[in-house]
Backbone bond lengths (Angstrom), bond angles and torsions (degrees), N, CA, C in turn:
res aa  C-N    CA-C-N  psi(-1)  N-CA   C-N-CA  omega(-1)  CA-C   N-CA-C  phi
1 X - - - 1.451 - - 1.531 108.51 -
2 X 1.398 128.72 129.48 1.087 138.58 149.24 1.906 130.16 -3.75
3 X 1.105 110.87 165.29 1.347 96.86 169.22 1.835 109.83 -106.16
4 X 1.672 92.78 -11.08 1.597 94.16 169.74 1.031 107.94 -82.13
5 X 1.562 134.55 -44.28 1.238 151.19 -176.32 1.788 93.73 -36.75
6 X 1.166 100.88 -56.66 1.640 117.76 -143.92 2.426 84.40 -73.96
7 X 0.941 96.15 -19.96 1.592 97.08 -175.35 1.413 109.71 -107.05
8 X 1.077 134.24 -10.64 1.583 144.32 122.66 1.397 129.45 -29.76
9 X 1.287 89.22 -54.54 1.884 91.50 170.02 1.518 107.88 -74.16
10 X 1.310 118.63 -28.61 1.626 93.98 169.94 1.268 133.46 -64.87
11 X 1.128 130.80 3.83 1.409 145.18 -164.00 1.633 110.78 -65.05
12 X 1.583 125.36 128.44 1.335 114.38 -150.49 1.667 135.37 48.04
13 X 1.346 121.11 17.98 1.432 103.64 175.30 2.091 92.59 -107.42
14 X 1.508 76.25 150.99 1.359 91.79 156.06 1.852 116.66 -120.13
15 X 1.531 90.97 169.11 1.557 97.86 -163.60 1.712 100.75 -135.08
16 X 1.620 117.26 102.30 1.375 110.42 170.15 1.602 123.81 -50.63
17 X 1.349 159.39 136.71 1.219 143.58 -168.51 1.823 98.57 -136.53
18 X 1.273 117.50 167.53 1.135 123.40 173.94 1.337 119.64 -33.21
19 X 1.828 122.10 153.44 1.346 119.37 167.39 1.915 117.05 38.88
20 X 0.943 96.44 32.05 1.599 113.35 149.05 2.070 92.11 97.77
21 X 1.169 101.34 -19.51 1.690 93.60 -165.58 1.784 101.44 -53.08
22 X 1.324 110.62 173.79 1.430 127.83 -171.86 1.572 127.24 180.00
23 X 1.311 103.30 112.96 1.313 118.65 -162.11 1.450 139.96 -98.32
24 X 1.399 125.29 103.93 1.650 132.43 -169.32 1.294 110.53 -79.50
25 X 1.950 99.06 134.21 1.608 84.68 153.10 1.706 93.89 -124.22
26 X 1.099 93.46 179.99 1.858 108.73 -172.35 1.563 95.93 -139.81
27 X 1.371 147.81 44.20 1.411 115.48 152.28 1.471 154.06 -109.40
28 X 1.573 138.32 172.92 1.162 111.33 -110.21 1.841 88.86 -177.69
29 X 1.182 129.31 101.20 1.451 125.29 169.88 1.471 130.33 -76.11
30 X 1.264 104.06 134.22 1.443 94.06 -170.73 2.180 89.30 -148.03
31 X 1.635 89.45 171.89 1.816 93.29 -171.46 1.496 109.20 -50.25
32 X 1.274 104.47 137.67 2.019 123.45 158.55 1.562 81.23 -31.08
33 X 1.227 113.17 160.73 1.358 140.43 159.97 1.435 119.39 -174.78
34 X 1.536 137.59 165.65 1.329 138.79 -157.68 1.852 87.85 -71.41
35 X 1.483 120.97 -55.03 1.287 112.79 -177.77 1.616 125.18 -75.41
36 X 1.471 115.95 -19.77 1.596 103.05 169.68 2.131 89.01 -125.36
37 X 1.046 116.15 92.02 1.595 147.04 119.18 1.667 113.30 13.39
38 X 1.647 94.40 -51.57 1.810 93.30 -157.75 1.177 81.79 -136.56
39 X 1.371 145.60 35.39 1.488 135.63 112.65 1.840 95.62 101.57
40 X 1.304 109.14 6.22 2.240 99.82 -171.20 1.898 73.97 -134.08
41 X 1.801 66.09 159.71 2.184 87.60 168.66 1.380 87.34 -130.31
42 X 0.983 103.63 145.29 1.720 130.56 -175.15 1.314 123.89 -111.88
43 X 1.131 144.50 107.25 1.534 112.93 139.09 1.579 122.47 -123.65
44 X 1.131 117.01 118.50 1.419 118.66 -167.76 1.906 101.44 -112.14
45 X 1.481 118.51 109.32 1.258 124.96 178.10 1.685 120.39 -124.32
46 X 1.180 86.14 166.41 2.198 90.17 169.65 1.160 98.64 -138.46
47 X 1.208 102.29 121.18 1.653 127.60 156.48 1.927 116.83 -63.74
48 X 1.155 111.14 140.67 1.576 99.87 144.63 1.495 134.66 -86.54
49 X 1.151 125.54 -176.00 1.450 119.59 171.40 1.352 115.93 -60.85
50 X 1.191 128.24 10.48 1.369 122.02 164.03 1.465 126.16 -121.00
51 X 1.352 80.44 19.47 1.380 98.74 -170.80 1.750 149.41 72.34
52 X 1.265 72.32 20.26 2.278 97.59 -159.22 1.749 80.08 -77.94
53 X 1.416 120.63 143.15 1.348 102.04 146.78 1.554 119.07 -116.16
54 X 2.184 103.12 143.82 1.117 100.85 -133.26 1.395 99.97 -94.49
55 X 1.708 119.75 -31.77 1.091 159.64 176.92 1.663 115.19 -100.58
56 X 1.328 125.93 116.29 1.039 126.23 167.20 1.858 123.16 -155.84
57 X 1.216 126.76 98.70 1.493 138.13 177.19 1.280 88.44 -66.36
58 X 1.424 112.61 146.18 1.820 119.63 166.68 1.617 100.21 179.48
59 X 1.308 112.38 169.40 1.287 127.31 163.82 1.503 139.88 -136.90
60 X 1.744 96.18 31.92 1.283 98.03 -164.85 1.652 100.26 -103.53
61 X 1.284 127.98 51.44 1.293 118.03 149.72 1.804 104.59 -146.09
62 X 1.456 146.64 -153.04 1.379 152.11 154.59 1.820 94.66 -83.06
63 X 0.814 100.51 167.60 1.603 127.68 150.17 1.162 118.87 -175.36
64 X 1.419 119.52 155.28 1.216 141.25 -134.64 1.952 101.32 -135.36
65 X 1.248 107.23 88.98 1.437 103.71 -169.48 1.350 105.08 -59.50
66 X 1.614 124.02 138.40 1.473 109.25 167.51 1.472 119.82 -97.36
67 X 1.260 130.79 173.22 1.637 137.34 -169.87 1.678 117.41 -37.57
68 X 1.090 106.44 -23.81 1.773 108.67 -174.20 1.550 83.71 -77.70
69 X 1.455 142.71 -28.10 1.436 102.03 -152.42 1.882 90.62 -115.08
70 X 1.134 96.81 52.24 1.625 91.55 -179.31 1.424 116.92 97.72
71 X 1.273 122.75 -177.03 1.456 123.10 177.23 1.302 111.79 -54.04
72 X 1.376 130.22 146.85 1.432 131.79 -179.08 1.828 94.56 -53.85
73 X 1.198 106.35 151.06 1.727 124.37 159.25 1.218 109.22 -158.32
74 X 1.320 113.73 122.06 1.947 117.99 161.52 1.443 103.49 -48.22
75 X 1.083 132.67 158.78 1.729 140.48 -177.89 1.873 96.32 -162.86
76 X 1.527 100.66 139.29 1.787 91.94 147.16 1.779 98.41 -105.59
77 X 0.841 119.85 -32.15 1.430 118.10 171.05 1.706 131.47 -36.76
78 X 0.863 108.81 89.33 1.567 105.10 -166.15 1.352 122.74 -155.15
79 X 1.795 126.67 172.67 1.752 128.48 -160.09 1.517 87.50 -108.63
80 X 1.113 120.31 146.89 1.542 116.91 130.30 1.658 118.93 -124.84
81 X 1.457 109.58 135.26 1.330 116.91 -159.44 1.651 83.49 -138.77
82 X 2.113 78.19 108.04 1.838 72.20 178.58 1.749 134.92 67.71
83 X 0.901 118.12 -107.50 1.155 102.48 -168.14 2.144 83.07 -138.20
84 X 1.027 94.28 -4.14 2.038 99.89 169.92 1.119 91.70 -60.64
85 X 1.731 99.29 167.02 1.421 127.18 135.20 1.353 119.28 -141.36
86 X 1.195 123.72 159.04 1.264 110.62 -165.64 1.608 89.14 -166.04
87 X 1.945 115.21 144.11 1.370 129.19 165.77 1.855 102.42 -53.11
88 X 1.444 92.96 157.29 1.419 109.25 -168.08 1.613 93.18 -156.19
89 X 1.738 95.83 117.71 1.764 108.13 -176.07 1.323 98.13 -87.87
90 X 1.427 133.41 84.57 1.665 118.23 153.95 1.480 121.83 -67.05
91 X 1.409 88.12 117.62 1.861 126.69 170.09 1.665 117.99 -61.65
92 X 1.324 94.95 -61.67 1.812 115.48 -167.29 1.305 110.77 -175.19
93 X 0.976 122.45 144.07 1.364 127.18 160.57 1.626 136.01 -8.92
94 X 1.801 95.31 -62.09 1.541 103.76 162.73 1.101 119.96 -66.20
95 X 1.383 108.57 -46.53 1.748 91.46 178.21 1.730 124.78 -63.37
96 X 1.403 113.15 -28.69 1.046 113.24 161.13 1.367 108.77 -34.74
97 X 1.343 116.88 -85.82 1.506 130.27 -167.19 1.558 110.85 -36.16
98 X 1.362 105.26 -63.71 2.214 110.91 164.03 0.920 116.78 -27.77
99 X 1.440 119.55 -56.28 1.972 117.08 172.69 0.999 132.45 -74.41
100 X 1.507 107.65 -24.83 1.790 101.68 171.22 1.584 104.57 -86.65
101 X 1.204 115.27 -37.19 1.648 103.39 -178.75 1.839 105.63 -53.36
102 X 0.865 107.06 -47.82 1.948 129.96 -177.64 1.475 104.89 -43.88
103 X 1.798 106.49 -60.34 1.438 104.53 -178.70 1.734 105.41 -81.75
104 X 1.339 132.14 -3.36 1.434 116.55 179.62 1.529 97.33 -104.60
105 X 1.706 138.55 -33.74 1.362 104.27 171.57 1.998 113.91 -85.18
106 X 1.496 117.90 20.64 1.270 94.48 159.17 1.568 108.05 -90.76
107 X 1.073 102.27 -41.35 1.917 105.12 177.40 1.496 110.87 -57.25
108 X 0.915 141.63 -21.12 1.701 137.86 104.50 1.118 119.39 31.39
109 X 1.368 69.76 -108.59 1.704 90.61 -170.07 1.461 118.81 -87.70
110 X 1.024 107.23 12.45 1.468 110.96 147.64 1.835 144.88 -132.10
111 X 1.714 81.77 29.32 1.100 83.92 178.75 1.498 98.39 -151.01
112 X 1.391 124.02 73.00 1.344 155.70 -137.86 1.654 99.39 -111.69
């Protein structure tokens, strides 16, 4: 199976995680287009126990990187951390998955 394949099948599960956090993915193929590239819309997040979510990679709106993160570029690809946003370079599938798991168990473990 694929590594998209393999991020396809996550589509609707959730995942209870330590100290109450809990983690969605949503993905979902739809046509190549100039704004989704690699053909899926994503959103893979972690909530806390109150349900805020704190962490979330996705691409279901534009954003508009501003000057701190390099030359302006429209993206739907992108982080939100908190109340951030920030451009997000999707690679592949797996790597997708590596960075959001990466950025949700450091926010983890540090935010206990």
């Amino acid at each position: 199976m694929s590594d998209l394949e393999n991020l396809l099948n996550l589509n609707g599960e959730t995942f209870p995680m330590d100290n109450g956090y809990w983690v969605k993915f949503e993905v979902w193929r739809v046509e190549v287009s100039k704004s989704v590239p690699h053909g899926i819309r994503y959103s893979l997040t972690l909530h806390d126990k109150h349900n805020h979510r704190v962490i979330g990679y996705d691409n279901a709106h534009s954003f508009s990187s501003k000057k701190k993160y390099g030359a302006k570029k429209e993206t739907y690809d992108h982080i939100h951390k908190q109340m951030d946003i920030m451009p997000y370079e999707f690679e592949s599938a797996s790597q997708l998955l590596e960075d959001f798991w990466k950025s949700a168990e450091y926010y983890m473990e540090n935010n206990r």
